[in-house]
VOGU-3710 file (C-alpha; in Angstrom, 3 decimals, decimal comma):
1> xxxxxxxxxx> 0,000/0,000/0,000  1,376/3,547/-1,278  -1,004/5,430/1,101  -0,772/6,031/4,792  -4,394/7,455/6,670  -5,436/9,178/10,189  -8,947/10,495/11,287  -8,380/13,213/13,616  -10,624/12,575/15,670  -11,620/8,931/14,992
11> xxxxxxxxxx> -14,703/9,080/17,461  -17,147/12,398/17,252  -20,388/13,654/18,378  -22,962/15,887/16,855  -26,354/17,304/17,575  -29,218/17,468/14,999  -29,131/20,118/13,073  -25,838/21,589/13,847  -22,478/20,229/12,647  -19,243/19,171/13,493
21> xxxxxxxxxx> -15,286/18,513/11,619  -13,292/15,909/11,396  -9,856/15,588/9,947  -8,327/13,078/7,463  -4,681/13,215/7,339  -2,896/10,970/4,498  0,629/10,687/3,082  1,609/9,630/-0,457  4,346/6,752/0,589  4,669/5,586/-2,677
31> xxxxxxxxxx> 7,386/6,929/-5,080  5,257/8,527/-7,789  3,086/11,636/-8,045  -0,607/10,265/-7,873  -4,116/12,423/-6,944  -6,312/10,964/-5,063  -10,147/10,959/-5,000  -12,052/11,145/-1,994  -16,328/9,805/-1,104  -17,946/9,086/1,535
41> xxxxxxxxxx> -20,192/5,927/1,970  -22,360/4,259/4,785  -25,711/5,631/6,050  -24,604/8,881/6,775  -23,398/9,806/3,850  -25,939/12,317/2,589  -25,074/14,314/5,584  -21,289/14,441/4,459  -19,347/16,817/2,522  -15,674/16,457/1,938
51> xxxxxxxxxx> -13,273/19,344/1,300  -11,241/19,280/-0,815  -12,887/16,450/-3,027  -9,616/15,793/-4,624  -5,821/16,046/-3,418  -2,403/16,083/-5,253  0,287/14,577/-3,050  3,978/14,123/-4,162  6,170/10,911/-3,098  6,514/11,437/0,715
61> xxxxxxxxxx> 4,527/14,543/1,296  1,255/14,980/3,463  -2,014/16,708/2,845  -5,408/16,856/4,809  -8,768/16,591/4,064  -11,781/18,227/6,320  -15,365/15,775/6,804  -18,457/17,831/7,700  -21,343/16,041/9,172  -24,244/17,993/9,617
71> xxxxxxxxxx> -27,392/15,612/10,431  -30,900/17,293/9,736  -33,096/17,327/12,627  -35,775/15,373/11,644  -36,516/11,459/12,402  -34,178/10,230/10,180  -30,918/11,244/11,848  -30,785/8,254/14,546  -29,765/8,690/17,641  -26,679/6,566/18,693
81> xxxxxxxxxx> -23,560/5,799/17,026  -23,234/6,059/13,327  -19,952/4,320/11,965  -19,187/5,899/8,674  -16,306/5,695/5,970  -14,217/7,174/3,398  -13,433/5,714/-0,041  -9,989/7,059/-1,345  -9,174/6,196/-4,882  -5,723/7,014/-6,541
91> xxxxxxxxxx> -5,746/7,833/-10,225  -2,757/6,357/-10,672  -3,615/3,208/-9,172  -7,133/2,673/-8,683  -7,586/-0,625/-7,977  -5,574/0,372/-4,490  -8,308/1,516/-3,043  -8,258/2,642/0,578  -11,504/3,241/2,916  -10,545/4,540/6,612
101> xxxxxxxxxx> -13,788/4,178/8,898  -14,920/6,254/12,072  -17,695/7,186/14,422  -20,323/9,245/14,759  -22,167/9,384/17,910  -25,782/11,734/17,146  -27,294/13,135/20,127  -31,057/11,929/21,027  -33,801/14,851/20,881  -37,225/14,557/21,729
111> xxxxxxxxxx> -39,894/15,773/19,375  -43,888/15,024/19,879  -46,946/16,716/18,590  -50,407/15,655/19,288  -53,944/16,251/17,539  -57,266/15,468/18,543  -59,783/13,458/15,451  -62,159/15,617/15,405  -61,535/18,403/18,228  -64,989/18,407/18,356
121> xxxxxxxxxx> -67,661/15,344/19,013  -71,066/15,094/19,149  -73,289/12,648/20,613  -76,134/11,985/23,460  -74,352/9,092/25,570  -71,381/9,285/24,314  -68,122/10,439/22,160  -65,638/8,862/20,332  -62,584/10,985/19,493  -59,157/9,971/18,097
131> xxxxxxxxxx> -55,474/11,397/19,944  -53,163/11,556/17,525  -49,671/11,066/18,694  -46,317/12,066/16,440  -43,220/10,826/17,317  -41,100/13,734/15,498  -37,864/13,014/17,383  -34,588/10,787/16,435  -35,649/8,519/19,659  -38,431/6,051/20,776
141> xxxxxxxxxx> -41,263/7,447/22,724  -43,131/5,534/25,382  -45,777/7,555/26,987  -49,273/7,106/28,515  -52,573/8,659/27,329  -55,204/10,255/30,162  -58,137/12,219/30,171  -59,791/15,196/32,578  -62,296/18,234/32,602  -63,386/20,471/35,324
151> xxxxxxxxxx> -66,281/19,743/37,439  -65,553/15,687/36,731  -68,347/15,440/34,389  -66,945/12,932/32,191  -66,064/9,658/32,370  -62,677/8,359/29,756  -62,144/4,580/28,299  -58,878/5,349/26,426  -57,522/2,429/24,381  -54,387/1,809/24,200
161> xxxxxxxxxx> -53,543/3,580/27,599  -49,566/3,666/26,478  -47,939/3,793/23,066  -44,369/2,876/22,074  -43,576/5,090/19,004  -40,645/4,867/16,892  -38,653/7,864/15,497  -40,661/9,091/12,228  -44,034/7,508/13,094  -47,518/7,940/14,639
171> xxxxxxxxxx> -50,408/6,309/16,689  -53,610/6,905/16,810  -55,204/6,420/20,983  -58,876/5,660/20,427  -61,117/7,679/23,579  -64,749/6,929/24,422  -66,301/10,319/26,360  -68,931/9,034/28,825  -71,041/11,985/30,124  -71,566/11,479/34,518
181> xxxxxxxxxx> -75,596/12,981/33,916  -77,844/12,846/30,976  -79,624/15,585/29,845  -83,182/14,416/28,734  -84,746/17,633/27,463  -83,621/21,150/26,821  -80,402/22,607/24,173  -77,254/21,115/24,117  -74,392/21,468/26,594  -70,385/22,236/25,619
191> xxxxxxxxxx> -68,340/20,023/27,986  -64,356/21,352/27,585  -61,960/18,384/28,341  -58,245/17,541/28,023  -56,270/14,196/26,915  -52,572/14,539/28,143  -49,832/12,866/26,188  -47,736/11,636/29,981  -43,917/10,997/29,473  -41,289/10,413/32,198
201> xxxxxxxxxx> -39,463/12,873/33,039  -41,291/15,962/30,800  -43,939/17,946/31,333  -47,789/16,622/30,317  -48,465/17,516/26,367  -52,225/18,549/26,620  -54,859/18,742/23,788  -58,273/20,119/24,270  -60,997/19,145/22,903  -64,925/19,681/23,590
211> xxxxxxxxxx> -67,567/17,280/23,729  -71,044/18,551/22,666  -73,812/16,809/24,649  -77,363/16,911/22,996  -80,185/16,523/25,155  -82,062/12,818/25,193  -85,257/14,825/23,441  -85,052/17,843/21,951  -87,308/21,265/23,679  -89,642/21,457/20,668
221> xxxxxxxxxx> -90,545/17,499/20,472  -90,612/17,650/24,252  -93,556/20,693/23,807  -95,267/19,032/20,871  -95,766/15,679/22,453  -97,461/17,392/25,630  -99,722/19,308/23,352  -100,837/16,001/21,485  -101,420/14,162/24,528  -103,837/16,682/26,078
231> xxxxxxxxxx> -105,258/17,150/22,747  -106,113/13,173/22,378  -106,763/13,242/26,025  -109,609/16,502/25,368  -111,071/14,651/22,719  -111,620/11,006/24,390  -113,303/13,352/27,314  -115,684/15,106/24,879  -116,397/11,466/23,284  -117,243/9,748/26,137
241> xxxxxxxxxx> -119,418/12,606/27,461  -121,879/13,345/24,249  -121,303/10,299/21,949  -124,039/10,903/19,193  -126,858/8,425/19,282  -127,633/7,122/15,410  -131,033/5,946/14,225  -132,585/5,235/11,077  -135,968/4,427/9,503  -135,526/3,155/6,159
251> xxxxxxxxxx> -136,584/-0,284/6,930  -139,890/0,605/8,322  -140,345/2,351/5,491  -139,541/-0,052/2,471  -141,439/-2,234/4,060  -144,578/0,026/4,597  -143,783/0,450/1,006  -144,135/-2,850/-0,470  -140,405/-3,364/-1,736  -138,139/-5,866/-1,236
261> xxxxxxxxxx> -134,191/-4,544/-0,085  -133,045/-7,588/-2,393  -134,495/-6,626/-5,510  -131,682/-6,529/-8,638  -129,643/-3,076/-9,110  -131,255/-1,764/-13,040  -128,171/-3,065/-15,504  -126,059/-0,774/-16,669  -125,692/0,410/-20,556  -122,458/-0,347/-21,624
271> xxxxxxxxxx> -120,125/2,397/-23,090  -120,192/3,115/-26,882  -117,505/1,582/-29,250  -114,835/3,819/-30,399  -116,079/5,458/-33,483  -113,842/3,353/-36,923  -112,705/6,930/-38,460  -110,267/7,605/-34,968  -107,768/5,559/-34,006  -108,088/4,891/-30,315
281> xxxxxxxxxx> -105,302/6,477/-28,075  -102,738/4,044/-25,856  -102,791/3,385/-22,255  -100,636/6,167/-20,427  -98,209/3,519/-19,343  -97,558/2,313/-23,284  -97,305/6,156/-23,938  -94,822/6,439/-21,660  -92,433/3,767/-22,129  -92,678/4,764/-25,862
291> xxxxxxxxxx> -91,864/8,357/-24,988  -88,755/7,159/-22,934  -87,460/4,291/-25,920  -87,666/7,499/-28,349  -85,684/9,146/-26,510  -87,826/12,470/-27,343  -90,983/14,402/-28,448  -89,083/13,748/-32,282  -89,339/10,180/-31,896  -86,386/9,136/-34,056
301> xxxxxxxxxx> -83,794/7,149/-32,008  -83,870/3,556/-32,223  -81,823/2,786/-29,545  -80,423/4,457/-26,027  -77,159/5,950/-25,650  -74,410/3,619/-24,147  -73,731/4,254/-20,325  -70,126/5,690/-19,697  -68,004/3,013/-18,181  -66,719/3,452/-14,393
311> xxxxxxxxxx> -63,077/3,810/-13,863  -61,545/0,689/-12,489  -61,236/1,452/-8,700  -58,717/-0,232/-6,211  -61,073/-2,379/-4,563  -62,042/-3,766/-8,381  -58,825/-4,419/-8,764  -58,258/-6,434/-5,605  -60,853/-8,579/-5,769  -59,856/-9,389/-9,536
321> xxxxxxxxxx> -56,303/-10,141/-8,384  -58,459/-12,114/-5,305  -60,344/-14,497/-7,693  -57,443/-15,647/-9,329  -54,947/-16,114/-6,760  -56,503/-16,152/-2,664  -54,665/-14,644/-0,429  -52,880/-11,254/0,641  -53,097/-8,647/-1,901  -53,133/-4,703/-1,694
331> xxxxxxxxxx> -54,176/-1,954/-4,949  -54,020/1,587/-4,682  -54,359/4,151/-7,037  -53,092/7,429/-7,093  -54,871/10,879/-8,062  -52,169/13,594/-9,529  -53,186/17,128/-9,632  -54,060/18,490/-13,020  -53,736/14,590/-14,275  -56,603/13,226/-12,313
341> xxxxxxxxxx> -57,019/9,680/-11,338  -54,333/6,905/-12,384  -54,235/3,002/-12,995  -54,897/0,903/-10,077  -51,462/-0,911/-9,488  -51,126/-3,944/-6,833  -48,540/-5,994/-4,455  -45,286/-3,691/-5,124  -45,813/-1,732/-8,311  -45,708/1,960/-8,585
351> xxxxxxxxxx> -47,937/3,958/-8,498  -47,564/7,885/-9,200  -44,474/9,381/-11,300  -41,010/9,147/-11,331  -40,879/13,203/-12,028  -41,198/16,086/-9,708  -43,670/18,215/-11,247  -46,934/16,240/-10,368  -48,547/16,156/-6,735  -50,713/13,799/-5,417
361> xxxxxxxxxx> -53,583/14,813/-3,277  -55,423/11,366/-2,695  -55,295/8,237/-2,562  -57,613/5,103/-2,969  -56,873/1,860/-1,418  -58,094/-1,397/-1,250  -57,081/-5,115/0,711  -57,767/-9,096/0,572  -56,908/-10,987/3,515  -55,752/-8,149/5,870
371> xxxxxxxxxx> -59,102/-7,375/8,235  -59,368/-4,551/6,035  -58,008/-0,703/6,441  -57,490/2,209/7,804  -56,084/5,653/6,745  -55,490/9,318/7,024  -53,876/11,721/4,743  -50,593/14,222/5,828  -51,183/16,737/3,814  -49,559/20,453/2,969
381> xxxxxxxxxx> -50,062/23,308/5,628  -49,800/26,451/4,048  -50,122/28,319/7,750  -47,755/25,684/9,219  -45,101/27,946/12,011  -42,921/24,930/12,228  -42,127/23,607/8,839  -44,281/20,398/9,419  -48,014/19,786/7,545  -50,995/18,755/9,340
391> xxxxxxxxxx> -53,199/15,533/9,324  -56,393/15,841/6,838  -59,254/17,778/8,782  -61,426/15,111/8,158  -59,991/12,600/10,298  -59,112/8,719/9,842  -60,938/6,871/7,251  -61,436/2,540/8,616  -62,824/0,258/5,831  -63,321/-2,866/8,367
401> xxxxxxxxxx> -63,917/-5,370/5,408  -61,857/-6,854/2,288  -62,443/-5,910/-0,910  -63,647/-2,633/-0,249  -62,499/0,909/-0,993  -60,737/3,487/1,435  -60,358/7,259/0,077  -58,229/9,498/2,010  -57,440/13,105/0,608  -59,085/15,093/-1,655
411> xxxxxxxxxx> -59,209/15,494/-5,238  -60,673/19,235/-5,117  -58,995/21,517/-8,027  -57,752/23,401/-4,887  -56,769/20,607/-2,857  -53,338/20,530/-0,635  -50,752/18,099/-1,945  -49,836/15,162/0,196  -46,379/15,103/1,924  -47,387/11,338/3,118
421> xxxxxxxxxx> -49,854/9,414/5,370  -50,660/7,089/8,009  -52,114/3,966/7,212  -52,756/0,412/9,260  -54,175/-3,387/8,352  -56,336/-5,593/10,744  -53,821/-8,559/10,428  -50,619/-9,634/9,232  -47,535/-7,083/8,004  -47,446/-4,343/5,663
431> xxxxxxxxxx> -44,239/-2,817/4,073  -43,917/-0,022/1,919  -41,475/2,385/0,810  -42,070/5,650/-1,096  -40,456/8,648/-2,699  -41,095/12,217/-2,031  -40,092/15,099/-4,744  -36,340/16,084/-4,763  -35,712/13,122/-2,521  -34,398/9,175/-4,012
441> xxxxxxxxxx> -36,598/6,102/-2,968  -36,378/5,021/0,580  -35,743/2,224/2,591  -38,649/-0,544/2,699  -40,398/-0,205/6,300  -42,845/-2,376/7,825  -45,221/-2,582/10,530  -47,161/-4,837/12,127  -51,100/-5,217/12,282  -53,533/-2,433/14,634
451> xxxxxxxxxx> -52,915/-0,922/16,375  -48,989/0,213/15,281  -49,667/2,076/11,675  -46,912/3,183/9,115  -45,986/6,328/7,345  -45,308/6,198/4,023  -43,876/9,982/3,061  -42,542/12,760/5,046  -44,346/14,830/7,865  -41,946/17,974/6,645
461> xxxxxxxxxx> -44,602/20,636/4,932  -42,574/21,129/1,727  -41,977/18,040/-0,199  -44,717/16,576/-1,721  -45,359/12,440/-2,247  -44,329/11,317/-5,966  -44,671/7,767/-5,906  -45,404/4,930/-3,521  -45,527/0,950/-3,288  -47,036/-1,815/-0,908
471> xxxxx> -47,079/-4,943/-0,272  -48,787/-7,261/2,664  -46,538/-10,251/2,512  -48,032/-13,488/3,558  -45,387/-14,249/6,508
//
């Protein structure tokens, strides 16, 4: 070997989003004048810049190089050590390749942001709103979900009561509001509460919501059912009292008469013939379904107009792919802004573009031997204070059953553009792995069955999701 390496430091630590140096120091011990190209390789790699990329050394001289690493802070940059490398290539001899390897140790930071599905429930005996939880830091977050108000009017069945979140992920706590009193007539009642995201050793994350209690019966049915009853009540009164007495004489009188209450009704003359010189008009329902097979007052179409086919959805794709071969499966379709709705694709093929310039703002999916689905779309924030999007408004979408559709997003011309989203499967594993715009394909993920969900994309506000594929493998 004609080359001789040091990393000065070998070992270094760095926090998210700030930066630290490290120095290479080589020496050409060979006995020619060579250059040597430098590149760095191993996970962090995108996070490393190397100045200068190239170096001239003569026969027994030394040069240095400087590594930056600057991790983003964002779920991606793992906390923990990070061994990394250099690949140094002479041009005189590249096949004498040379890689020296070090550490780099990235901080931990905690990140979490919570949202209540809807912030707002309705109901008479009960509410059923969805916490939730983000996991936006480089760690993994255990915490425990619980619920309060003042005056201790409600009553909280939270399920799970503690979630282990990974670094980049989310989990949806499922909360059933009991109210402590019903209210049987009269307007509804705003009851404030709180659900508290608990972890050890922070302070409580809160999130308020309000549960809107109707009454059992509403004021105006209450008042109209009174009046009825005293009405029917009046009348059965008056009924009772001067019920009309009924008599009749027309049997004395036929009789005094002479004639007999059986004699034969006179026969009836029977309704003149159509006249021969007009044509006698049809039955309204003949004229009818004539008018609607002539498609008109002008009479001249022969036959009706062909119905438009449907588009081919994900869940007709499915069961298709079902019939043929039982099992597993998973479709989805993709809608692009401006393009509108593409192909359903299946089990690992992609589905959106391989270019930057289209966005997709919804999604349909559609499963056969999973329990069915569940979704909700992470979608562009244009009043976002943090750089991060928001979950869609309209909450998490579950299609219990196979071979049905799920829609999450929105294909509105002014629609937001999905960054990513959270989806889940009643049994088995899913895996995915997606691509975002300005950003390569990332690494497969999986997750297992409700209630841990994955999250396909990026919660970042700017880049938008390109591309995606899934699969639900059958082990």
């Amino acid at each position: 070997m004609s080359l001789w390496t040091s990393l000065e430091p070998a070992s270094a630590t760095v926090d998210p989003g700030g930066s630290t140096r490290v120095r290479l120091r080589l020496r050409n011990t060979g006995d020619v004048v060579d250059e040597y190209r430098f590149e760095p390789v191993g996970s962090i790699a995108p996070w490393t810049t190397v100045e200068p990329q190239t170096l001239r050394l003569y026969p027994g001289t030394t040069g240095t190089v400087d590594l930056t690493f600057a991790p983003p802070r964002t779920p991606d940059a793992t906390a923990g050590p990070n061994p990394y490398a250099v690949r140094i290539t002479p041009t005189e001899h590249p096949e004498a390749v040379t890689v020296p390897e070090g550490n780099l140790t990235i901080t931990p930071f905690t990140e979490v942001r919570a949202e209540l599905v809807p912030p707002t429930v309705k109901g008479r005996f009960r509410g059923r709103p969805r916490l939730a939880v983000d996991n936006l830091g480089n760690t993994r977050l255990t915490a425990s979900i619980s619920g309060s108000d003042n005056g201790d009017q409600l009553s909280y069945d939270i399920h799970p009561g503690n979630v282990q979140i990974e670094p980049g992920r989310a989990a949806f706590v499922k909360a059933s509001l009991k109210p402590r009193k019903i209210i049987w007539f009269g307007p509804k009642e705003q009851r404030p509460y709180t659900l508290s995201v608990l972890r050890s050793g922070a302070n409580p994350l809160p999130v308020e919501g309000t549960y809107l209690q109707r009454g059992f019966l509403p004021r105006w049915l209450a008042t109209f059912l009174g009046v009825l009853m005293a009405l029917a009540l009046t009348f059965v009164m008056l009924w009772i009292a001067y019920k009309p007495q009924v008599r009749t004489a027309a049997t004395e009188q036929l009789k005094d008469a002479g004639v007999s209450t059986l004699a034969p009704s006179p026969t009836l003359s029977a309704a003149p013939p159509p006249s021969p010189t007009a044509p006698s008009a049809p039955p309204a329902a003949e004229t009818s379904t004539a008018a609607a097979a002539g498609g008109g007052s002008g009479g001249g179409g022969d036959s009706k107009p062909s119905a438009k086919p449907k588009p081919a959805t994900a869940a007709t794709a499915v069961n298709k792919l079902a019939a043929r071969d039982a099992g597993r499966h998973i479709c989805y379709r993709v809608y692009v802004s401006g393009d509108g709705w593409g192909p359903p694709e299946c089990d690992g093929a992609t589905a959106g573009t391989v270019t930057d310039e289209a966005k997709i703002t919804s999604i349909n999916i559609a499963v056969s031997g999973t329990g069915g689905s569940g979704a909700n779309a992470f979608i562009h924030n244009p009043e976002s204070t943090d750089g991060k999007g928001q979950y869609q408004p309209s909450g998490w979408t579950d299609v219990i059953a196979d071979g049905k559709d799920n829609y999450i997003g929105s294909v509105k011309s002014d629609a937001p553009y999905m960054t990513g989203f959270a989806i889940n499967i009643g049994s088995g594993r899913l895996c995915w792995f997606s691509r975002n715009n300005g950003w390569d394909w990332g690494p497969t993920n999986c997750t297992d069955p409700r209630p841990a969900l994955g999250f396909p994309g990026t919660v970042d506000n700017t880049p938008w999701l390109a591309a995606l594929r899934m699969t639900v493998p059958a082990s």
